[in-house]
PDB file of N, CA, C and O in Angstrom:
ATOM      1  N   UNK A   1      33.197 -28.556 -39.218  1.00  0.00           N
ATOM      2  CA  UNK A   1      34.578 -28.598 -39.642  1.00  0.00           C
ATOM      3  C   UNK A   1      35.392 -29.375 -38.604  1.00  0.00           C
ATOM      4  O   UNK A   1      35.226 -29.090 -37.417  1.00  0.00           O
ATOM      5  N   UNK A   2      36.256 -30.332 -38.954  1.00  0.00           N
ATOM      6  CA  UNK A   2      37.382 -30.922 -38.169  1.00  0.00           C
ATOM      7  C   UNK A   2      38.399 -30.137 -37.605  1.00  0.00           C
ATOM      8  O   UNK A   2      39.062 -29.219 -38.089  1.00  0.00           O
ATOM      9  N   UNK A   3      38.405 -30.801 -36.195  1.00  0.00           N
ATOM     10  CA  UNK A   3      39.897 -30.158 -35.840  1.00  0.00           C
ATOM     11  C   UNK A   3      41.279 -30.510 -36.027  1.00  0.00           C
ATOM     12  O   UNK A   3      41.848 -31.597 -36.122  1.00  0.00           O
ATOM     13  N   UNK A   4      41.715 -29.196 -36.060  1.00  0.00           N
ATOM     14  CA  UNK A   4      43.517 -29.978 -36.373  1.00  0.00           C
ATOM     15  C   UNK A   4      43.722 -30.789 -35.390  1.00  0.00           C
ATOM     16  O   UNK A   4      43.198 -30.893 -34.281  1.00  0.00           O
ATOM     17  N   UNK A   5      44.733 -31.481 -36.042  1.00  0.00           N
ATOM     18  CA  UNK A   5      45.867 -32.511 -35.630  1.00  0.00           C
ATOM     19  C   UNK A   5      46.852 -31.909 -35.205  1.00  0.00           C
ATOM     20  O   UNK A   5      47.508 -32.395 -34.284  1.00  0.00           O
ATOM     21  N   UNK A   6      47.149 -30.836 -35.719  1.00  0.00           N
ATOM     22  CA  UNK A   6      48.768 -30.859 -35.561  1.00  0.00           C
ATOM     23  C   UNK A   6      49.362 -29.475 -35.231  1.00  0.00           C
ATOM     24  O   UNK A   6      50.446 -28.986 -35.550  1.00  0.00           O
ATOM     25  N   UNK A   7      48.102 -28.870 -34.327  1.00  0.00           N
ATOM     26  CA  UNK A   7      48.574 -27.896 -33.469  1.00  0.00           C
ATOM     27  C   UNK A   7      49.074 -28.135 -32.182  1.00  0.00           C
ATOM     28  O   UNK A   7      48.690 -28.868 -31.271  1.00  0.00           O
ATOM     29  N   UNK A   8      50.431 -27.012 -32.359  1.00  0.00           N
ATOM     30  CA  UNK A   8      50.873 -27.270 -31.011  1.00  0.00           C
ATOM     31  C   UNK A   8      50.452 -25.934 -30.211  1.00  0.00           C
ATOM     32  O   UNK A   8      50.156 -24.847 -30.708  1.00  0.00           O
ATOM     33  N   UNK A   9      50.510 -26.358 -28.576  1.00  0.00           N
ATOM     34  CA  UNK A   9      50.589 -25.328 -27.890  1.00  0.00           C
ATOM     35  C   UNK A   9      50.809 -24.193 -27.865  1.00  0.00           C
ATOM     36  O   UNK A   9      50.061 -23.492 -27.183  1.00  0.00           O
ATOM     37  N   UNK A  10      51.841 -23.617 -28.546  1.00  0.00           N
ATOM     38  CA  UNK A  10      52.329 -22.354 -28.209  1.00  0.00           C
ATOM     39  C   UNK A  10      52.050 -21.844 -30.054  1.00  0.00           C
ATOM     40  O   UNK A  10      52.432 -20.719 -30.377  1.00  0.00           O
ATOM     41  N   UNK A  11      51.391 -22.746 -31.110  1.00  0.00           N
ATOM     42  CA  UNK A  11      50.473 -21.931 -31.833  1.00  0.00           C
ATOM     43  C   UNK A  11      49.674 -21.174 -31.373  1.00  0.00           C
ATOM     44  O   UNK A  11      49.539 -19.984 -31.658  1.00  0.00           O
ATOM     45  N   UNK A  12      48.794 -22.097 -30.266  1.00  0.00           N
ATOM     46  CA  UNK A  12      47.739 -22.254 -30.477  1.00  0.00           C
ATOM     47  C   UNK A  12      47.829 -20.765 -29.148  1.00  0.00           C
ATOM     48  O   UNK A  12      47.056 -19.836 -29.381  1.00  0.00           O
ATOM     49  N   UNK A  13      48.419 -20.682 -28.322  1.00  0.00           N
ATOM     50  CA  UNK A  13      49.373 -19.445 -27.237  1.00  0.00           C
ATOM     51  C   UNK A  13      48.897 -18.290 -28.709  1.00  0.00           C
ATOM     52  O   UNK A  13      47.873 -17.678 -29.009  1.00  0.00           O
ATOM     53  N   UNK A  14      49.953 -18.410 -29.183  1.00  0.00           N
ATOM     54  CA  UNK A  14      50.417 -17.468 -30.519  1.00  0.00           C
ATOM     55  C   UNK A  14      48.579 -16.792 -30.896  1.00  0.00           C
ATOM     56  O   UNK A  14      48.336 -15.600 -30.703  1.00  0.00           O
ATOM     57  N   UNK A  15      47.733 -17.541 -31.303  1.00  0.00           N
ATOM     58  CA  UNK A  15      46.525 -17.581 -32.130  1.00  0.00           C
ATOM     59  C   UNK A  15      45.409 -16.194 -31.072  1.00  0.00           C
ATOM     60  O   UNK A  15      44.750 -15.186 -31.326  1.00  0.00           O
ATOM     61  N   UNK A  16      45.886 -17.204 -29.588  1.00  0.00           N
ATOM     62  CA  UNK A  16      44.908 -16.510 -28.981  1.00  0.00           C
ATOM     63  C   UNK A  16      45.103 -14.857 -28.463  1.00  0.00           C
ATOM     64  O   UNK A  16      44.325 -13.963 -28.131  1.00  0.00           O
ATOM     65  N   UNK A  17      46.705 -15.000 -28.602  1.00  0.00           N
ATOM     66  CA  UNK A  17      47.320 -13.574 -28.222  1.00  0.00           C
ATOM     67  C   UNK A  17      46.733 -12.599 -29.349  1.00  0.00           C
ATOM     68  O   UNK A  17      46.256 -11.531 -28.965  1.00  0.00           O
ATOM     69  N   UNK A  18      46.738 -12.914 -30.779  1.00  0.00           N
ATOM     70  CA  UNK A  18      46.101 -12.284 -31.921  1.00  0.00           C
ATOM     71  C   UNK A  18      44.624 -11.733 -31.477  1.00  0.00           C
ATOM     72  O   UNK A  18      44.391 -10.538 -31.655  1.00  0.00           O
ATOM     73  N   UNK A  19      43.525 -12.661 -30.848  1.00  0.00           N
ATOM     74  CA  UNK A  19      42.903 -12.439 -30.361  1.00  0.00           C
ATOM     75  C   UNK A  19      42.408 -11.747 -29.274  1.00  0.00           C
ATOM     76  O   UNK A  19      41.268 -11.925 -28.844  1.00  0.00           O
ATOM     77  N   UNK A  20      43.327 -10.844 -28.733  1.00  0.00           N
ATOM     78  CA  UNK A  20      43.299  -9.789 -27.794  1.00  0.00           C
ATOM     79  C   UNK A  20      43.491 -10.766 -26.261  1.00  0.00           C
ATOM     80  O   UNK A  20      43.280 -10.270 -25.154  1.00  0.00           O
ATOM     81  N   UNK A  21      43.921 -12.203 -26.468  1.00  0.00           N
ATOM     82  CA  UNK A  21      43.997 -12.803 -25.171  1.00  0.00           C
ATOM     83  C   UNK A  21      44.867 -12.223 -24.352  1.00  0.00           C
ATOM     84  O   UNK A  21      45.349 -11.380 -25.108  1.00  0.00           O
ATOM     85  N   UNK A  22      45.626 -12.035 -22.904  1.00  0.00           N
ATOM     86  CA  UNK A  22      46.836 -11.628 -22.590  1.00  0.00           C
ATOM     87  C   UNK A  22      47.105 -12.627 -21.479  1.00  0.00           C
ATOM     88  O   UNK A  22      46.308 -13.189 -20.728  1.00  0.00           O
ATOM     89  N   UNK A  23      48.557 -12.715 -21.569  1.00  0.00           N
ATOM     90  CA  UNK A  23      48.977 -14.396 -20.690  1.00  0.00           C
ATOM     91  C   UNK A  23      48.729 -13.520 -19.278  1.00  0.00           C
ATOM     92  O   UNK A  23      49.095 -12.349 -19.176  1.00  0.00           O
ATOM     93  N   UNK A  24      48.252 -14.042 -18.521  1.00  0.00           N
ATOM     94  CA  UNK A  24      48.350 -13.979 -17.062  1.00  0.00           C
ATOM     95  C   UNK A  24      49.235 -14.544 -16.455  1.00  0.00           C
ATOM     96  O   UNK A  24      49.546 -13.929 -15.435  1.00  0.00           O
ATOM     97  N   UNK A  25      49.915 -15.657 -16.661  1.00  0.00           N
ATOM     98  CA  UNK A  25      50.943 -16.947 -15.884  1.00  0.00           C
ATOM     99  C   UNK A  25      50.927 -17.819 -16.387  1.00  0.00           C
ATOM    100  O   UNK A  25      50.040 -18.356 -17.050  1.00  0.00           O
ATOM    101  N   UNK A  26      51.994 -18.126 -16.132  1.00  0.00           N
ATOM    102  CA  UNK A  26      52.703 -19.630 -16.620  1.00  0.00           C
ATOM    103  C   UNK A  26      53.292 -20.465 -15.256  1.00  0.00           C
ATOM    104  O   UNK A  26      54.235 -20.162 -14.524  1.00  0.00           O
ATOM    105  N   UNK A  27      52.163 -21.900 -15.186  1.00  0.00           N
ATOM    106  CA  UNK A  27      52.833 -22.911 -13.989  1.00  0.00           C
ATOM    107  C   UNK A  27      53.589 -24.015 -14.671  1.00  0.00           C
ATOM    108  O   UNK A  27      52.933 -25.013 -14.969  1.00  0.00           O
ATOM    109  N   UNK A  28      54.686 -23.993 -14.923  1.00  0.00           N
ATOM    110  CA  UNK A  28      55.139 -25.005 -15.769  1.00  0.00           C
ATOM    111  C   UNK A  28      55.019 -25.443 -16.951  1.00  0.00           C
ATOM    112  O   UNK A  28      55.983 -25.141 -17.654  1.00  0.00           O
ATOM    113  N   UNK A  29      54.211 -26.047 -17.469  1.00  0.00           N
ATOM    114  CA  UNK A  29      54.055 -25.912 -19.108  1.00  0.00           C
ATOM    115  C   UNK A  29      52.575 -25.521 -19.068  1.00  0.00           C
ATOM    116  O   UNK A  29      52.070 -25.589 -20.189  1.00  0.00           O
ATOM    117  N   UNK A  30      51.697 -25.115 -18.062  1.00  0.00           N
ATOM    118  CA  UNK A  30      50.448 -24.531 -18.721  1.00  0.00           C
ATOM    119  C   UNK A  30      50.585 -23.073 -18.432  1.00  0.00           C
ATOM    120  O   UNK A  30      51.304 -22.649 -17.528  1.00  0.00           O
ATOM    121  N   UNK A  31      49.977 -22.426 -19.112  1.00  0.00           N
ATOM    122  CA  UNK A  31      49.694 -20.997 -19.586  1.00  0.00           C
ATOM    123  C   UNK A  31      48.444 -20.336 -19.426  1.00  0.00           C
ATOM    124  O   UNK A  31      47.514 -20.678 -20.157  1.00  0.00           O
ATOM    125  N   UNK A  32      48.305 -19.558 -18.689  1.00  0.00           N
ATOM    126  CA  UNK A  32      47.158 -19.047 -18.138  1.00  0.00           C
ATOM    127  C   UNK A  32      46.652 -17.905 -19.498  1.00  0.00           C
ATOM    128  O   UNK A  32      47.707 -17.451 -19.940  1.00  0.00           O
ATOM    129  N   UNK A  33      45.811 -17.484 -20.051  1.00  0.00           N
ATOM    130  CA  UNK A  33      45.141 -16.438 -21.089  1.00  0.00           C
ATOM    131  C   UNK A  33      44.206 -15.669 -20.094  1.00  0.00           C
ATOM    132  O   UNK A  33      43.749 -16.202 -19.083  1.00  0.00           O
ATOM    133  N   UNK A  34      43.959 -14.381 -20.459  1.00  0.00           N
ATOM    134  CA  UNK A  34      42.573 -14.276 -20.234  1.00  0.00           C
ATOM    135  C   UNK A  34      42.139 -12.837 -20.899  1.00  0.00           C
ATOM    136  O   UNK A  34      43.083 -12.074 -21.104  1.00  0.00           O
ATOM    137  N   UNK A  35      40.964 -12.416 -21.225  1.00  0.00           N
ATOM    138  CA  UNK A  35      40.063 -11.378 -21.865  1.00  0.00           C
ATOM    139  C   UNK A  35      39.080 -11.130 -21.208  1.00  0.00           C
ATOM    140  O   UNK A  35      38.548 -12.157 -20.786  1.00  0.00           O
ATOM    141  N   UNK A  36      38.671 -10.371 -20.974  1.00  0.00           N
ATOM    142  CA  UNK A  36      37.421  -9.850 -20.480  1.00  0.00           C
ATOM    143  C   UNK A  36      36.357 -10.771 -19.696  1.00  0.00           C
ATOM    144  O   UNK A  36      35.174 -10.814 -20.034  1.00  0.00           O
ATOM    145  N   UNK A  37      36.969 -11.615 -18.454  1.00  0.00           N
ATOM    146  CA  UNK A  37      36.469 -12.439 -18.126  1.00  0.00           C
ATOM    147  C   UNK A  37      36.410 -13.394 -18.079  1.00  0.00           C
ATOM    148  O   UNK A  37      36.059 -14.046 -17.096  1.00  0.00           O
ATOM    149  N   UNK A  38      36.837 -13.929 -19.464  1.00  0.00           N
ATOM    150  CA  UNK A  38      37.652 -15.511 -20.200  1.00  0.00           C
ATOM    151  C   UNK A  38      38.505 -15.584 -19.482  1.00  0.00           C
ATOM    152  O   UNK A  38      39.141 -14.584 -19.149  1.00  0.00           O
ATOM    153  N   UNK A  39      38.833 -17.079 -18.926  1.00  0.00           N
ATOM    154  CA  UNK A  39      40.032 -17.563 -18.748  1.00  0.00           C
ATOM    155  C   UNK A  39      40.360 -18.756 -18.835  1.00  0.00           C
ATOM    156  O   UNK A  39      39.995 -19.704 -18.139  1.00  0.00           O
ATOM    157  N   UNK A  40      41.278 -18.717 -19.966  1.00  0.00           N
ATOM    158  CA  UNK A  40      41.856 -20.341 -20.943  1.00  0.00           C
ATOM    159  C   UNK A  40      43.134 -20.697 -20.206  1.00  0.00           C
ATOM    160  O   UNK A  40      43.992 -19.954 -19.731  1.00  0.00           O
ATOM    161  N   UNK A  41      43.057 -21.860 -20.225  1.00  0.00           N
ATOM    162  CA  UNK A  41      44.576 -22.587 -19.706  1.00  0.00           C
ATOM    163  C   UNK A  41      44.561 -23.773 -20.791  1.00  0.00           C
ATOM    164  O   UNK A  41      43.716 -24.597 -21.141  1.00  0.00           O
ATOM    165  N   UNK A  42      46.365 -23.375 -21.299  1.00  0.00           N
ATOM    166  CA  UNK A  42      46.493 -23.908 -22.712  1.00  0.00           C
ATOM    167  C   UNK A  42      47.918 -24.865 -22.380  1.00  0.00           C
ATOM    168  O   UNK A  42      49.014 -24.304 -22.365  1.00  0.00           O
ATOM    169  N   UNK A  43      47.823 -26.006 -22.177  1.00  0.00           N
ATOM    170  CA  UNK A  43      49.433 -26.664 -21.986  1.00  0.00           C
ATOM    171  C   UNK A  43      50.187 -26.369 -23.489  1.00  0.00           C
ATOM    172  O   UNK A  43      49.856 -26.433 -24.673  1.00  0.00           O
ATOM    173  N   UNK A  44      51.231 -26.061 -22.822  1.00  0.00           N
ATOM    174  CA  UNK A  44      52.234 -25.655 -24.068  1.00  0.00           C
ATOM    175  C   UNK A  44      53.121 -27.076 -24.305  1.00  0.00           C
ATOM    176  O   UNK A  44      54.265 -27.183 -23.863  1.00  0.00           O
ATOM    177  N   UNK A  45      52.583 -27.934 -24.906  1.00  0.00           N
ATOM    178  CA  UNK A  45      53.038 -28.927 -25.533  1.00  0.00           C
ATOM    179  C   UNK A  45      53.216 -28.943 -26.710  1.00  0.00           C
ATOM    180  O   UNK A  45      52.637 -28.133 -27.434  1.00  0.00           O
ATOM    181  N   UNK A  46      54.191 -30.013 -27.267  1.00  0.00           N
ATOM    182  CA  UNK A  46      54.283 -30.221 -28.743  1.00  0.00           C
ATOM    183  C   UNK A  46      53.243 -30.534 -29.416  1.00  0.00           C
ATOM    184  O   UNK A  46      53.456 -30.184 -30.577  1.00  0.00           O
ATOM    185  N   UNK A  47      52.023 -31.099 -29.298  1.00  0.00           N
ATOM    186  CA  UNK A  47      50.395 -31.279 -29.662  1.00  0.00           C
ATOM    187  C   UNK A  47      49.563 -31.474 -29.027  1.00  0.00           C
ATOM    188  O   UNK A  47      49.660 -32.020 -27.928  1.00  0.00           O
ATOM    189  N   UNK A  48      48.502 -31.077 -29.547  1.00  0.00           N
ATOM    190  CA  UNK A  48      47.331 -31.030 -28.696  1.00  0.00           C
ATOM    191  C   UNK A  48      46.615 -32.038 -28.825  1.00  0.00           C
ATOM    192  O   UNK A  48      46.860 -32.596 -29.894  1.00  0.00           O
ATOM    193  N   UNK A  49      45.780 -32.578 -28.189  1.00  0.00           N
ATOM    194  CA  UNK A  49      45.224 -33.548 -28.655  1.00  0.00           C
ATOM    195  C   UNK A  49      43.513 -33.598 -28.612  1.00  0.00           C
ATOM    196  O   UNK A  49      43.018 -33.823 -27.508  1.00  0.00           O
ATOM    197  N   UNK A  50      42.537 -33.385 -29.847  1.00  0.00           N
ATOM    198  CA  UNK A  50      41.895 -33.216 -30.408  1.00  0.00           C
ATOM    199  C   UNK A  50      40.858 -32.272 -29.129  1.00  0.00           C
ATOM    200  O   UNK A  50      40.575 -31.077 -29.054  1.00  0.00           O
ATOM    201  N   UNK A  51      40.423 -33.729 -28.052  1.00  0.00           N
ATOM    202  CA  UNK A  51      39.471 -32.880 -27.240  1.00  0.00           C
ATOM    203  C   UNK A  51      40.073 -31.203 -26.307  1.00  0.00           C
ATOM    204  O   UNK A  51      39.431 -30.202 -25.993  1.00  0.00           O
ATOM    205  N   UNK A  52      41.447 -31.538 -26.132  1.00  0.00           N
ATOM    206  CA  UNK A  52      41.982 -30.706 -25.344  1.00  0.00           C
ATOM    207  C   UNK A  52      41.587 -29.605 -26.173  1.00  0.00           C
ATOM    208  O   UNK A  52      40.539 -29.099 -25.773  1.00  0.00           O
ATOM    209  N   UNK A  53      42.217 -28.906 -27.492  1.00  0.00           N
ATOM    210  CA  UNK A  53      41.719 -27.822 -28.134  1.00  0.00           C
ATOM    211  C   UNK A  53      40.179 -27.844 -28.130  1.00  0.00           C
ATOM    212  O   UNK A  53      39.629 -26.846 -27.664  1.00  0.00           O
ATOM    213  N   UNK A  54      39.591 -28.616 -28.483  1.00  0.00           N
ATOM    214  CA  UNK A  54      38.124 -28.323 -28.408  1.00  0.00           C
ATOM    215  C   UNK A  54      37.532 -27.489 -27.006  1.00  0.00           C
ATOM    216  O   UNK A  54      36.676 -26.612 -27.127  1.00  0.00           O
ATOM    217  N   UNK A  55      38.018 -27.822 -25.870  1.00  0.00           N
ATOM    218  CA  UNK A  55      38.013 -28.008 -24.528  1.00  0.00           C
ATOM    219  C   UNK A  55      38.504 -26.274 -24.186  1.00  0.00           C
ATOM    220  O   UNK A  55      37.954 -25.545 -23.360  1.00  0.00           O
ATOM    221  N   UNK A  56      39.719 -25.891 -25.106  1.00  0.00           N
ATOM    222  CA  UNK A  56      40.434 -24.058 -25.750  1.00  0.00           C
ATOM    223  C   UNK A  56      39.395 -23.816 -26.063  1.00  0.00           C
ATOM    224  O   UNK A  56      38.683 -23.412 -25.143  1.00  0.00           O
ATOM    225  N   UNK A  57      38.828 -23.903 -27.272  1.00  0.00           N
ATOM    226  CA  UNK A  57      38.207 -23.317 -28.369  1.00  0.00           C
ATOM    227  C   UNK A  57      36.772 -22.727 -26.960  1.00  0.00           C
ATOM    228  O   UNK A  57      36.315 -21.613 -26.704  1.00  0.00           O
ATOM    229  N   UNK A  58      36.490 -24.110 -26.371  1.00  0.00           N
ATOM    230  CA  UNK A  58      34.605 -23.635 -25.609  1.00  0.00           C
ATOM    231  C   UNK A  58      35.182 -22.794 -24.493  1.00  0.00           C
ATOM    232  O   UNK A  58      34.529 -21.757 -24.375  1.00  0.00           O
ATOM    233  N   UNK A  59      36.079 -22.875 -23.723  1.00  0.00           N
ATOM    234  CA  UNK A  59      36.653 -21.840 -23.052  1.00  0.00           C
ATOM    235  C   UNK A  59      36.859 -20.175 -23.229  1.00  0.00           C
ATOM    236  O   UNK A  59      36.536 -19.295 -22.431  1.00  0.00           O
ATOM    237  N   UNK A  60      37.406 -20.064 -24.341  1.00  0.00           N
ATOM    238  CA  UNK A  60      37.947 -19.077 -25.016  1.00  0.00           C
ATOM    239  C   UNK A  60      36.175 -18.436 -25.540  1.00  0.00           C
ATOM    240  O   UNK A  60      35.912 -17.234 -25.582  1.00  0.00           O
ATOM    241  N   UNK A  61      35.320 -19.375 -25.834  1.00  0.00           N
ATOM    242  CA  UNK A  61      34.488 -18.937 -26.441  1.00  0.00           C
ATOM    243  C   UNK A  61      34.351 -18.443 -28.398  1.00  0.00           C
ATOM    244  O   UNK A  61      33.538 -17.685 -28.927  1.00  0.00           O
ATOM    245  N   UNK A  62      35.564 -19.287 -29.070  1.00  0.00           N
ATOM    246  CA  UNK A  62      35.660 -18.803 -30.414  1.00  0.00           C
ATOM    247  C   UNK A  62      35.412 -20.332 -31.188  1.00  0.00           C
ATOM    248  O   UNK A  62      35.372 -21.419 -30.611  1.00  0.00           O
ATOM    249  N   UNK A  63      35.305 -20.158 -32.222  1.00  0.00           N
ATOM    250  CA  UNK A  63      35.046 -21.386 -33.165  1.00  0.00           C
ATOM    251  C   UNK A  63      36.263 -21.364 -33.858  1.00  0.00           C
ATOM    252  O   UNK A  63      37.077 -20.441 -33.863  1.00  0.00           O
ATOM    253  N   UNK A  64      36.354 -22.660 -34.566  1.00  0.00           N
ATOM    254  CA  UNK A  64      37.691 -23.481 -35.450  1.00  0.00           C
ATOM    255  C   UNK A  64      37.537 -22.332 -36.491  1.00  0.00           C
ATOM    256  O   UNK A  64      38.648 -21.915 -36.815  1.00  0.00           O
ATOM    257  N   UNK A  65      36.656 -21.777 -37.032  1.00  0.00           N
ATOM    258  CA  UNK A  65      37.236 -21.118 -37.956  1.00  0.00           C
ATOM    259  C   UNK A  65      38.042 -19.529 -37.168  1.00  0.00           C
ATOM    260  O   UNK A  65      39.228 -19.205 -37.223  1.00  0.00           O
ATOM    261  N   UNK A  66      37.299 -19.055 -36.726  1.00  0.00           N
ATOM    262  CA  UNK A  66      38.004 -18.042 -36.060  1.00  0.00           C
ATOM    263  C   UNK A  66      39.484 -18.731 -35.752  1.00  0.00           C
ATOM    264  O   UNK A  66      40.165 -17.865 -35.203  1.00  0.00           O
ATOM    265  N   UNK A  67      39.950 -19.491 -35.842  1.00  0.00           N
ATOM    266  CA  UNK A  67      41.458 -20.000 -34.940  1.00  0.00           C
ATOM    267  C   UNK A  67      41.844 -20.330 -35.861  1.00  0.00           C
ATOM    268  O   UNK A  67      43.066 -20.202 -35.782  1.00  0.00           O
ATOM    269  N   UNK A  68      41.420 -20.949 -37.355  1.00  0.00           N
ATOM    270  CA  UNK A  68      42.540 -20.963 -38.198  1.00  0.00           C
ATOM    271  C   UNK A  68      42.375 -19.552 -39.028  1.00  0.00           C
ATOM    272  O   UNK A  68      43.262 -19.455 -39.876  1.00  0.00           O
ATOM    273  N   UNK A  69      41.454 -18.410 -39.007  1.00  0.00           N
ATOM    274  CA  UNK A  69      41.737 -17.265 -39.411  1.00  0.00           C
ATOM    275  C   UNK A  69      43.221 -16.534 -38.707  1.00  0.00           C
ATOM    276  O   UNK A  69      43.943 -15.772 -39.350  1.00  0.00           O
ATOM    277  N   UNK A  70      43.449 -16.895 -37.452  1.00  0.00           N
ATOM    278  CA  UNK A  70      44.492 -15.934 -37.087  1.00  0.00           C
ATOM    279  C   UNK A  70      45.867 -16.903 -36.829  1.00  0.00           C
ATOM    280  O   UNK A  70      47.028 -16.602 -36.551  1.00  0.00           O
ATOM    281  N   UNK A  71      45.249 -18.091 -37.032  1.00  0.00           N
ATOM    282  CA  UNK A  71      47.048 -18.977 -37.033  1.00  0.00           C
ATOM    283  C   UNK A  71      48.153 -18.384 -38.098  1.00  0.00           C
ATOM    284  O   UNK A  71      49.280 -18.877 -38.157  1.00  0.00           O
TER     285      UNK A  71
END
């Protein structure tokens, strides 16, 4: 499956919080997540750009479908 285009940051913030993520910090526009060991850093920009989410997604450890289940 393809990835979106046209997620932004603080969806994509939004998606992972659903996911039991919890923000640890914020350095300016990136955003620290983390779960049980995981720890994602998500720039909160107006879009993402293709590899960067991919780059979320293997971090986080979840697949594209799991992330448009909870958008």
């Amino acid at each position: 499956m393809k990835l979106p285009r046209d997620l932004s940051g603080r969806e994509v913030i939004r998606a992972l919080k659903r996911l039991e993520f919890a923000e640890e910090r914020q350095v300016g526009s990136h955003v620290r997540l983390s779960k049980s060991g995981l720890r994602v850093t998500v720039p909160s920009h107006a879009s993402l750009a293709p590899k960067t989410l991919q780059s979320i997604l293997r971090q986080a450890q979840i697949t594209i479908e799991e992330l448009r289940a909870v958008l």
